[in-house]
Legacy VTK file of the C-alpha trace (Angstrom):
# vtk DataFile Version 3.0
C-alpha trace
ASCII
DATASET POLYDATA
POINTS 311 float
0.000 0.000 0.000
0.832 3.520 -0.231
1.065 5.009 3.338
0.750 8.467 4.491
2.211 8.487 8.137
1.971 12.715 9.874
3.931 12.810 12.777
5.985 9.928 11.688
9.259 11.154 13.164
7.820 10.723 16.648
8.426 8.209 19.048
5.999 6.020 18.074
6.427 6.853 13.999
10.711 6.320 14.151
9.799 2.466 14.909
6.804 1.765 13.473
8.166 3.418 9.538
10.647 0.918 9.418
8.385 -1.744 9.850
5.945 -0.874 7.484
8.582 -0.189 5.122
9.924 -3.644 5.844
6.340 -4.894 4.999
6.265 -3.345 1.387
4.719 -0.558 2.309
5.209 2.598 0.194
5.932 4.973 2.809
5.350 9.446 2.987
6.194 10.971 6.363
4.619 14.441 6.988
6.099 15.939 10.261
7.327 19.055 11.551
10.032 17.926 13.732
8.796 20.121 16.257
11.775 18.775 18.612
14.460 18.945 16.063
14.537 15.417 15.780
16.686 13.705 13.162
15.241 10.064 13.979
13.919 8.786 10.203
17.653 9.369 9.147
18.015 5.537 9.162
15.648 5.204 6.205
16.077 7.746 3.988
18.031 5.783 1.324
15.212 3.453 1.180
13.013 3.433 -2.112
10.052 3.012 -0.807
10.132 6.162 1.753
9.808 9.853 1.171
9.836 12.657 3.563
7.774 15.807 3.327
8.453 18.482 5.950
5.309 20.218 6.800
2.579 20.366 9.084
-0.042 17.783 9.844
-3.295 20.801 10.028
-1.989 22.430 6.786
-4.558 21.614 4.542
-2.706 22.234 1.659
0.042 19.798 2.502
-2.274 17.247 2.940
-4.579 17.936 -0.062
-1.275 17.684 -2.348
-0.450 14.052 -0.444
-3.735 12.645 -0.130
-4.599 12.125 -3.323
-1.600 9.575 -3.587
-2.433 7.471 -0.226
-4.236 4.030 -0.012
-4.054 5.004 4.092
-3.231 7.316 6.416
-1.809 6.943 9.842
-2.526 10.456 11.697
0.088 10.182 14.395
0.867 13.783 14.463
-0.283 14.536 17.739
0.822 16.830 21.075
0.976 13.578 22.821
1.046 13.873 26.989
-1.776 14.924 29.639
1.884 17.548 30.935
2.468 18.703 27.215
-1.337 19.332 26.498
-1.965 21.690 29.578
1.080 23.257 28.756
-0.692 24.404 25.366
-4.156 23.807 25.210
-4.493 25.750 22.314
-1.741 23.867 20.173
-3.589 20.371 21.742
-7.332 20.974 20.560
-5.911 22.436 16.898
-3.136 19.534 15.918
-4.973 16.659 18.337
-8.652 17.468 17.058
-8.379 19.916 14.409
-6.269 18.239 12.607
-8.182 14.844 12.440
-11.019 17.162 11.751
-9.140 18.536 8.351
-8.451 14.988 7.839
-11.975 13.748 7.596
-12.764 16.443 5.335
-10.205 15.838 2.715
-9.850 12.532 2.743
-11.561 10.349 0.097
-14.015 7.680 1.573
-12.439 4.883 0.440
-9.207 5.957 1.907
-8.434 3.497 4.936
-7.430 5.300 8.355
-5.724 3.489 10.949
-5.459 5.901 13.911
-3.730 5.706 17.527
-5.854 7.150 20.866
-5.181 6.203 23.935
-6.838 4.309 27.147
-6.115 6.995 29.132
-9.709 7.762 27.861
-10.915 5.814 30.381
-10.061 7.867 33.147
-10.404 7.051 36.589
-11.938 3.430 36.633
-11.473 2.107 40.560
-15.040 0.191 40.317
-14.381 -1.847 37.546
-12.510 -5.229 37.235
-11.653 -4.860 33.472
-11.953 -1.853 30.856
-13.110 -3.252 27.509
-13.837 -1.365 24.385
-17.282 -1.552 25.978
-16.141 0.776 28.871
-17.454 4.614 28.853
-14.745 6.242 28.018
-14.132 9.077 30.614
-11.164 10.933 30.094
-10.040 13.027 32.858
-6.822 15.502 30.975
-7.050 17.586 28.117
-5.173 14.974 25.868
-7.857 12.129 26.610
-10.352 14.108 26.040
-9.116 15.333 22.600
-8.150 12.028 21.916
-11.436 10.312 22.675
-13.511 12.998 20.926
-11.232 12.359 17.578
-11.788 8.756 17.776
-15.485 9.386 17.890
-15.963 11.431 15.059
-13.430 9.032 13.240
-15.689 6.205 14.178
-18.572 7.908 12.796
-17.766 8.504 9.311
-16.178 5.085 8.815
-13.718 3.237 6.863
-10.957 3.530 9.779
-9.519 1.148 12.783
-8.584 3.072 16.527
-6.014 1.764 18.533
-6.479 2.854 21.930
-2.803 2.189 23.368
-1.724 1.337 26.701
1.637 3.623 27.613
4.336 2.952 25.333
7.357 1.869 26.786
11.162 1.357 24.853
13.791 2.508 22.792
13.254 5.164 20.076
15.241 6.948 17.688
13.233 10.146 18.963
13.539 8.853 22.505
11.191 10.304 25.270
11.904 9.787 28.965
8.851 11.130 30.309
6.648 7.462 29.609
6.080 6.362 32.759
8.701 2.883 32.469
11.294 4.732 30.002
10.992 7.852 33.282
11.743 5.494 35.915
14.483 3.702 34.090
15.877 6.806 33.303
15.590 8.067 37.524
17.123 5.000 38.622
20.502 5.123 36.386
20.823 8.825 36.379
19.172 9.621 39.926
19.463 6.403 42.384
15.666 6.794 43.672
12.383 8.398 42.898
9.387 9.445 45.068
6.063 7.880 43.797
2.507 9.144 45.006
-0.812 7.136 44.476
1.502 3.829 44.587
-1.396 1.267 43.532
-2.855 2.973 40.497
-2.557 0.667 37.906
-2.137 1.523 34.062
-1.559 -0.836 31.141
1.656 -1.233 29.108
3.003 -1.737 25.991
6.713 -2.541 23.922
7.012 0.358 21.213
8.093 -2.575 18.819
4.334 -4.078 19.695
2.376 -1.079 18.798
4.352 -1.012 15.437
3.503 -4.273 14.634
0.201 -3.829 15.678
-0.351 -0.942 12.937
1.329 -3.070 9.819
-1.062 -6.042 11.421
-4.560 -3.174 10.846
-3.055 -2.495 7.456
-2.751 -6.174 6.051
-6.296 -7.170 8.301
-7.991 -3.771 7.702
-11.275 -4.977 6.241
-11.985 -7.556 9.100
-10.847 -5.451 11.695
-12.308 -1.625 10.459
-15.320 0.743 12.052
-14.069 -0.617 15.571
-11.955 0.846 18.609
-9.542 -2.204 19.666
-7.741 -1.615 23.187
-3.714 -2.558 22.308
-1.421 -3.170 25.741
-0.274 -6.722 27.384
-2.840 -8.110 29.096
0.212 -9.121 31.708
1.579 -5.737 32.400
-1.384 -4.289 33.804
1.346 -2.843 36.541
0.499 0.010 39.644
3.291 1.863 39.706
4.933 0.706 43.023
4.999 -2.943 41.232
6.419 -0.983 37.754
8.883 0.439 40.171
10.192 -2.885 42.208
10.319 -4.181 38.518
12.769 -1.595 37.804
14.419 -2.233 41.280
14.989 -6.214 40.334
17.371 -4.816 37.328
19.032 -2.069 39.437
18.909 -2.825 43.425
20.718 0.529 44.276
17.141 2.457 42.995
15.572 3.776 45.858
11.947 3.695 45.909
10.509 5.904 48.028
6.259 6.208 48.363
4.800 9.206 49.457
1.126 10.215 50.890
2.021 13.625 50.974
0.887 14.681 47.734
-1.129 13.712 44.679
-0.505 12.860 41.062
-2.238 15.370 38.849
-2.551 12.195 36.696
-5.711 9.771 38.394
-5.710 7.113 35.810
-6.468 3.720 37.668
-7.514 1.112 35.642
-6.786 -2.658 34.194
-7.080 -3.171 30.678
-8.386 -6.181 28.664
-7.008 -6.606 25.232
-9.123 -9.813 24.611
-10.987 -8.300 21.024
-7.793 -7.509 19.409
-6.522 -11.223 20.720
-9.346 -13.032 19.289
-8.528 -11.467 15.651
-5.172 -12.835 15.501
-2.924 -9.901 17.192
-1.177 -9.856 20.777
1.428 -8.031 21.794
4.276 -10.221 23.871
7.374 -8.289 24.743
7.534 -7.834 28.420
8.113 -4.447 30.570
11.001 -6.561 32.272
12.629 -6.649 28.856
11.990 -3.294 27.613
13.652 -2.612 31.272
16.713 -4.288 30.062
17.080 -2.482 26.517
16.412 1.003 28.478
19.224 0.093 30.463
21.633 -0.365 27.645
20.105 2.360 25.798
20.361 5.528 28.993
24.530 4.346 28.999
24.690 5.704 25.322
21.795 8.625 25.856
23.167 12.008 26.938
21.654 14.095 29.495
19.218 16.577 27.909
15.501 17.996 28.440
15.248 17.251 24.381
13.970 13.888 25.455
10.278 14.883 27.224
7.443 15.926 25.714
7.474 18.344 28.290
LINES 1 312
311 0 1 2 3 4 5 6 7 8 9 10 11 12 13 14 15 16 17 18 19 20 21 22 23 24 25 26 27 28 29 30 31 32 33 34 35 36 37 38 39 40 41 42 43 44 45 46 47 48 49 50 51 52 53 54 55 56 57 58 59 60 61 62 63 64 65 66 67 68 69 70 71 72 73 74 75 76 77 78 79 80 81 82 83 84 85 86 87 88 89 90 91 92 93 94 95 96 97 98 99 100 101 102 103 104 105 106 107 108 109 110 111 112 113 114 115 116 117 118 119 120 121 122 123 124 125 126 127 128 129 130 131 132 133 134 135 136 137 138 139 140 141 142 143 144 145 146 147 148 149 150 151 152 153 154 155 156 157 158 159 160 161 162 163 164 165 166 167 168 169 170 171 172 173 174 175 176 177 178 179 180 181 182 183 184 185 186 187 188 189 190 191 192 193 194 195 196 197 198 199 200 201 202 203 204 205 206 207 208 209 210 211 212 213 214 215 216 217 218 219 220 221 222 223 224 225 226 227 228 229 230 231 232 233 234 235 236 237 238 239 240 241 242 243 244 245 246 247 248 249 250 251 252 253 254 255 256 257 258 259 260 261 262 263 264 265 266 267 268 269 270 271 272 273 274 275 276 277 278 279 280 281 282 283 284 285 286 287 288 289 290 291 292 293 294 295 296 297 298 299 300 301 302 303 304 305 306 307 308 309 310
């Protein structure tokens, strides 16, 4: 297929272009490298790949690409509950406006495979399992611009949403501020951290999974389209005091210290079922303990700069 990926020189985009290039895929990259990232560099004597630098709510960018795309991949996103309050404005225009400009210019038999998040379902302390079934109750700015995308998505058809559990991994545009890759980074470069709200749980993800995971919507798209499909391990449904003695195992000197004398900003509490992408034919399988391991090798070779958070 012909892909159109925007945002593909993000975290998420620097693994998964590879692999979709590695899959046949004729790939075109829109992104603004907003962080001055260099991380597609790896691919740019491929064929198959092309780079346009632009950005992803330009409408004229995208009207000159479209036209050439079998599907489109809108990862360009301000990606973060932090990064989103920090600029609401820039969140609702590139996070909702954008998939908005999207919709309009797209053809309908264009296929759209687009990444959300379960962070949309908020707060969920009185349920065993979230499923696709679960109101969706986002409780930050980027959830709910996320979830409202997905919905409007949903409702003109012809398109697959991913909501992903938090990535976790090695990137060529790296970001320490996901919640494993953060306290990977703390214990090598600080020795401890201080953790509040211990036993809210979250569900995780390998980076190299969710990649996989969007070549496996392109090559299944008809089965699989018009339907959200939660996308995490179904074993790393962690709190964050376990995440943290999983860190700990790898690197006893990391001091773990829990606090009750503050609160996260961020109340996400929930365990995730990824049963209905299971059943048609996907599951992710790389565990946080080795994503520990490769973050490990990965910090001795990563200097010490703020370039690496979202915000």
């Amino acid at each position: 297929m012909r892909v159109l990926v925007t945002g593909g020189a993000g975290y998420l985009g620097s693994v998964m272009v590879p692999v979709l290039l590695d899959a046949g895929h004729e790939v075109t990259v829109l992104d603004d490298l907003m962080y001055g990232q260099s991380s597609l560099l790896g691919v740019a004597s491929r064929k198959n790949f092309s780079f346009v630098r632009g950005d992803a709510r330009d409408e004229r960018a995208l009207k000159g690409l479209l036209p050439h795309a079998d599907a489109v991949i809108p990862m360009a996103a301000l990606v973060g509950a932090p990064a989103c309050e920090r600029d609401p404005v820039l969140a609702e225009s590139l996070n909702l406006g954008g998939v908005r400009s999207l919709i309009r210019l797209r053809s309908p038999g264009q296929m759209i495979v687009f990444p959300t998040t379960n962070s949309g379902y908020g707060t969920k302390n009185d349920v065993e399992y979230t499923t696709e079934e679960t109101a969706l109750e986002p409780i930050s700015l980027y959830g709910r611009t996320k979830v409202q995308a997905e919905k409007e998505l949903l409702e003109v058809g012809n398109v697959v949403t991913l909501r992903l559990a938090t990535a976790f991994g090695v990137s060529p545009r790296m970001r320490i501020d996901l919640l494993v890759n953060h306290f990977v980074y703390e214990a090598v470069r600080c020795g401890y951290v201080v953790i509040y709200e211990k036993d809210f749980k979250r569900n995780y993800i390998h980076i190299d999974d969710v990649a996989e995971c969007f070549a496996f919507c392109l090559e299944n798209f008809d089965r699989l389209k018009n339907e959200p499909y939660n996308v995490g391990l179904d074993e790393a449904n962690y709190s964050k005091g376990e995440l943290a003695n999983l860190v700990k195992e790898r690197v006893p000197h990391f001091n773990v210290i829990f606090s009750d004398m503050a609160n996260d900003p961020d109340k996400r509490n929930y365990v995730v079922s990824n049963a209905k992408l299971r059943q048609q034919g996907f599951a992710a399988h790389r565990s946080v303990r080795q994503g520990i391991d490769e973050l490990l090798t990965a910090y001795k070779m990563l200097p010490d700069s703020s370039l690496y958070r979202n915000a």
